[in-house]
VMD Tcl script that draws the C-alpha trace (Angstrom):
set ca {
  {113.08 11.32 -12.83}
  {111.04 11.58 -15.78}
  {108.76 14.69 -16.45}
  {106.08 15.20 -19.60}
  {106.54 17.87 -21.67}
  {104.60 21.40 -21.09}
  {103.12 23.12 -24.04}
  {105.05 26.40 -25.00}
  {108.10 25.38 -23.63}
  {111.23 23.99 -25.23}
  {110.65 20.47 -25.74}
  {114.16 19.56 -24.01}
  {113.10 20.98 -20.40}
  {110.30 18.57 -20.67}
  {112.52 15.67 -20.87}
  {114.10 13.22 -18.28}
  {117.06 14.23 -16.67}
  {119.84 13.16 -18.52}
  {121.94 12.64 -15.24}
  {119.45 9.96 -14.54}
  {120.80 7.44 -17.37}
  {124.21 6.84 -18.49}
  {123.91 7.66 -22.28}
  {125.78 3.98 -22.52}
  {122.56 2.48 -21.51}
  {120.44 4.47 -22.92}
  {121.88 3.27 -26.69}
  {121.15 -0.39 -25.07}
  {118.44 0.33 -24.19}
  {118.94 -0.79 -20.68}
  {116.20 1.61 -19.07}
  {114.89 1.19 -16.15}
  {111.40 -0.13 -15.22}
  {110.53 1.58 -12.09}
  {111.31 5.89 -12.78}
  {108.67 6.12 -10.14}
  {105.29 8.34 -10.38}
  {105.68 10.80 -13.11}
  {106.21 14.49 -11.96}
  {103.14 16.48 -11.59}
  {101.13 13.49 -11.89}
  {97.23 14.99 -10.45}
  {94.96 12.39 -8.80}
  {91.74 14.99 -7.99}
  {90.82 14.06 -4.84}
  {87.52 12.86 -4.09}
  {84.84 12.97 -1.44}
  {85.38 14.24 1.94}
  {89.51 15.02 0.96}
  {88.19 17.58 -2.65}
  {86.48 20.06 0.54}
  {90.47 20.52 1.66}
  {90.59 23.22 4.15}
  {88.34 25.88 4.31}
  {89.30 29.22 3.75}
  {87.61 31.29 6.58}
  {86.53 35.46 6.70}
  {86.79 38.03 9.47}
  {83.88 36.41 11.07}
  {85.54 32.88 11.12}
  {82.82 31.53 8.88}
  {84.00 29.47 5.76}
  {84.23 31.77 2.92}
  {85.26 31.73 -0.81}
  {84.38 27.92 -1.29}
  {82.88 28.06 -4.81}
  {86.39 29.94 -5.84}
  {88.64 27.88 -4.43}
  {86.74 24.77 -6.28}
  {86.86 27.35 -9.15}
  {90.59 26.81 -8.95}
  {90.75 23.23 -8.27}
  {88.39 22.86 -11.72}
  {91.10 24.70 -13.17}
  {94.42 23.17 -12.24}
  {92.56 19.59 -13.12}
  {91.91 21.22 -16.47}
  {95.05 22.54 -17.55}
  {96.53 19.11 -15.89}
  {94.99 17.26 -17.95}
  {95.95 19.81 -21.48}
  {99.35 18.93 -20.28}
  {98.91 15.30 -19.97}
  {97.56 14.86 -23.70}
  {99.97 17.75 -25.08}
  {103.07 15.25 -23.73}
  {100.84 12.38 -24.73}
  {100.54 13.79 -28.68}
  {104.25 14.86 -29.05}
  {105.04 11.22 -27.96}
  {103.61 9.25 -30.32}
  {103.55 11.82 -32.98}
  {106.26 13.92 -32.77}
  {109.18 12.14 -30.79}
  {109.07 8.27 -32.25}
  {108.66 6.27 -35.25}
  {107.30 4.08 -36.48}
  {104.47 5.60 -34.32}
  {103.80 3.58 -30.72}
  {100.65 2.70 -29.80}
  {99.24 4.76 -26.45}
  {95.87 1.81 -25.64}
  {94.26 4.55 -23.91}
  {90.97 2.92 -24.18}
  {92.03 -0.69 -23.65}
  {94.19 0.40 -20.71}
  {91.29 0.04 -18.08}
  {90.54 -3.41 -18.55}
  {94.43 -4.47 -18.79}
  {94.86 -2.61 -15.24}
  {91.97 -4.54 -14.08}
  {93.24 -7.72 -15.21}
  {97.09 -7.29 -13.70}
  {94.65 -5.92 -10.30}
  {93.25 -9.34 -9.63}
  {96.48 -11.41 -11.18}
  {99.27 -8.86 -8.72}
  {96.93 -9.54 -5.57}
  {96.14 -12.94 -5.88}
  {99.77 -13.88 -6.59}
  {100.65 -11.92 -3.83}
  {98.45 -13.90 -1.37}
  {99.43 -16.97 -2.32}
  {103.13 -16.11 -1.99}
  {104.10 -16.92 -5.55}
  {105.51 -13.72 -7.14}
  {107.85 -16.06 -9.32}
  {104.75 -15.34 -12.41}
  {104.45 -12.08 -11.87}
  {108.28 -11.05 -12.20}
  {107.90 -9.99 -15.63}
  {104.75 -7.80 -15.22}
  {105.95 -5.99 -11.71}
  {108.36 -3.12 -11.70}
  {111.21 -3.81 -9.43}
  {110.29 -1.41 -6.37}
  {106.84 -3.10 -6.34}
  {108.43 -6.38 -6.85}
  {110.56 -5.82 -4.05}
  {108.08 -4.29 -1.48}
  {105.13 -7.36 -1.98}
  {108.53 -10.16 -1.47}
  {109.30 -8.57 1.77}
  {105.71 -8.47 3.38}
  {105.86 -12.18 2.09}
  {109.23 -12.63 3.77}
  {107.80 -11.35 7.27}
  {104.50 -13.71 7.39}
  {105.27 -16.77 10.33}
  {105.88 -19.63 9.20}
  {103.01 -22.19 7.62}
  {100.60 -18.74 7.36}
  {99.57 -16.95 4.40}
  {96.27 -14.97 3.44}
  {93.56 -15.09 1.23}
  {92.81 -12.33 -1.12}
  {89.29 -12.09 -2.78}
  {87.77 -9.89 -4.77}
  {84.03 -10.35 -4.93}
  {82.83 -7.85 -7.08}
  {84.43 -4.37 -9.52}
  {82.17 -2.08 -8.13}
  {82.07 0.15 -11.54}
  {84.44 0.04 -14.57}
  {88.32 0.75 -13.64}
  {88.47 4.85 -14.40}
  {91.40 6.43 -15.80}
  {91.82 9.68 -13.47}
  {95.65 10.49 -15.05}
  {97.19 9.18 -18.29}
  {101.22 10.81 -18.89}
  {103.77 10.24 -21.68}
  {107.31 11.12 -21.33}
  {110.64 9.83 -23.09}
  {114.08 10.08 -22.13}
  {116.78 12.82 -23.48}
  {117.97 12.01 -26.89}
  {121.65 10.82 -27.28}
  {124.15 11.74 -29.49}
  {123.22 10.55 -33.22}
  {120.34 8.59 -31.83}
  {117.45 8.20 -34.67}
  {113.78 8.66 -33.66}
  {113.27 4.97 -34.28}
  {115.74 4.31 -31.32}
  {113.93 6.28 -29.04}
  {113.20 5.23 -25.33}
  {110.43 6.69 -23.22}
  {107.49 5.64 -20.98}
  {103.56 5.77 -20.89}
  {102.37 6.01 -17.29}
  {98.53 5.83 -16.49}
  {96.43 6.30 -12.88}
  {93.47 4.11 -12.76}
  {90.85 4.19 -10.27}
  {89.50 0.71 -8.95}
  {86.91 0.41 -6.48}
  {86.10 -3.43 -5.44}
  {84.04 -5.35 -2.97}
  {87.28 -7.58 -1.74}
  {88.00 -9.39 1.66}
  {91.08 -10.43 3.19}
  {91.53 -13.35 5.61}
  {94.56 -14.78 7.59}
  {95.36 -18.85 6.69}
  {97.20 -21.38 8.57}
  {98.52 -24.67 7.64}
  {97.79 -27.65 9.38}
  {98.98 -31.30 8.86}
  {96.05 -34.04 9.85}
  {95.63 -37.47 8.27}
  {92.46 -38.44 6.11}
  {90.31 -41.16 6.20}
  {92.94 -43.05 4.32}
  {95.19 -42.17 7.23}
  {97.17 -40.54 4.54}
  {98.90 -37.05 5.46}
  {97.75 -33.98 3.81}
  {97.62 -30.39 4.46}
  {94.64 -27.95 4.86}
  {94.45 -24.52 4.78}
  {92.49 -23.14 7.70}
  {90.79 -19.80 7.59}
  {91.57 -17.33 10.61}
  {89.41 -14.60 12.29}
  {91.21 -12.12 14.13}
  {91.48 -13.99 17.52}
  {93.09 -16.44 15.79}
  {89.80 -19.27 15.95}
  {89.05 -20.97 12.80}
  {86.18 -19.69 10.89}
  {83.48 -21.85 9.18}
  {83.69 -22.73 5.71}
  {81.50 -20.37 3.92}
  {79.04 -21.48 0.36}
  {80.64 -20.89 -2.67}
  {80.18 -17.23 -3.87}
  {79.35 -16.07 -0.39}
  {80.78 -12.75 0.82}
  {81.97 -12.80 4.35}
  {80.79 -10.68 7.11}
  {84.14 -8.62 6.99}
  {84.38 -7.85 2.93}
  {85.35 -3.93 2.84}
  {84.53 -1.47 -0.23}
  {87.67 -0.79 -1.70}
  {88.97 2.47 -3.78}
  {92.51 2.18 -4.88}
  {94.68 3.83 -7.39}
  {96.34 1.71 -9.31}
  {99.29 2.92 -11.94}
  {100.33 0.83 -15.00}
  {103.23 1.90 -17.11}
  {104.65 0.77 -20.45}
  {107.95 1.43 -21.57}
  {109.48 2.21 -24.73}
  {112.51 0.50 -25.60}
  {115.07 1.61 -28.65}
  {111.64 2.45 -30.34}
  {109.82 -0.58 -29.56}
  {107.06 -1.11 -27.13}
  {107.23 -3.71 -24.08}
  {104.00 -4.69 -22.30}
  {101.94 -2.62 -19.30}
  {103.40 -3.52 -16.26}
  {102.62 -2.41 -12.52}
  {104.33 -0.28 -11.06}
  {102.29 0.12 -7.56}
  {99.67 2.71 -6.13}
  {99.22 6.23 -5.48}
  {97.31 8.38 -3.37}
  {94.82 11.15 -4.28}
  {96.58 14.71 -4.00}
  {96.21 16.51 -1.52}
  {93.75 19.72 -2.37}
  {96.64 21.97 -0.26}
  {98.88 21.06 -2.54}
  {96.90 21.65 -5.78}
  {96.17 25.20 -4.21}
  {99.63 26.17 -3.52}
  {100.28 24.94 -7.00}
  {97.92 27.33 -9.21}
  {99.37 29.94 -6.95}
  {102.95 29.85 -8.64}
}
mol new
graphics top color blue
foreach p $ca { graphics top sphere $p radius 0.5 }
foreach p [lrange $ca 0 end-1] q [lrange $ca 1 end] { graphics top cylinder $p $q radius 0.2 }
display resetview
């Protein structure tokens, strides 16, 4: 599994494990799309889950708050050092010609692939989207499609980005140099977090065969509440009753190919980590 490269350290222990990739692929460049979250990847945790658990005194009252956010403040902040020192020997240092890292158009690309993934996905058509899903991904949405009843599907709207798509992790990493390779044959990966909150619904749809006016046979796609009962055809641009606030983290990857870049694909979600863990971390 891939892992960035720490500053101080010998570049090689920063890179993938070589018994990941058969070195006869690698000079193909046959690497793989899905490596999976990058090691050490740090979503800070937000809300109610950045309070973690309280450390408590002699007296049982909470105690030492403000040092233990101390610490989560600075395992974010040397996190993120780490991120752009990997991020800076990748393009700079590791490959040429140099490849380009989009960090600021990023956002707006994981927005668009957001709304194109989803909406592809409710509709059942993932046939698109094959080129711009990593396999694991790819494989996961086709078997929740697989196990909807027959003539059903859903409806997946999103009715408003609640703020601009926020880029809480951005990593580089690049696979272990083979034998006589040149740094224009390089292959590596660019992996980015980003946060996307949305105002989005999801409803259940059932086809049903009736005849028209014409008496001609056509099929209509009939919203579902959750009793099953059809639900009245809203206005245009209307937001139904059950639209939920959504926060999701979304990860995007590009990979680099004998040297050359490929496009940003999706590789799935993540969750926000967990504040024990981040603790136990800047322990070590």
């Amino acid at each position: 599994m891939p892992t960035a490269p720490k500053p101080h350290t010998k570049y090689r222990k920063a890179l993938l494990g070589p018994q990941l990739l058969k070195d006869k692929a690698l000079k193909g460049g046959q690497i793989p799309l899905g490596v999976g979250i990058l090691p050490e990847t740090l979503v800070m945790p937000t809300g109610k889950n950045l309070v973690g658990a309280p450390s408590s005194g002699s007296s049982g009252r909470p105690t030492g708050d403000w040092r233990r956010r101390l610490r989560l403040e600075w395992k974010r902040a040397k996190s993120r050092a780490m991120d752009w020192f990997s991020t800076l020997m990748y393009k700079y240092w590791m490959v040429k010609p140099r490849p380009k890292l989009d960090y600021y158009p990023v956002p707006a690309i994981a927005q668009a692939l957001h709304r194109e993934v989803y909406s592809h996905f409710a509709a059942g058509t993932l046939l698109p989207m094959e080129t711009k899903l990593c396999e694991g991904f790819l494989g996961s949405l086709r078997k929740r499609i697989a196990l909807r009843a027959p003539n059903t599907g859903i409806r997946w709207t999103v009715h408003e980005y609640l703020s601009a798509p926020k880029c809480v992790s951005y990593k580089a990493a690049y696979y272990p140099p083979q034998k006589r390779e040149l740094s224009t044959e390089r292959n590596g990966v660019l992996q980015a977090v980003m946060r996307i909150r949305s105002l989005q619904s999801l409803q259940r749809v059932r086809k049903v065969s009736e005849r028209n006016p014409d008496n001609v046979l056509v099929v209509r796609n009939v919203v579902l509440d959750a009793q099953g009962n059809e639900v009245v055809s809203l206005e245009e641009g209307a937001v139904p009753k059950d639209a939920n606030e959504s926060m999701e983290y979304f990860v995007v990857q590009r990979s680099l190919r004998l040297g050359k870049d490929s496009h940003w694909v999706v590789l799935g979600t993540t969750e926000e980590t967990k504040v024990e863990e981040m603790l136990k971390d800047s322990k070590q």
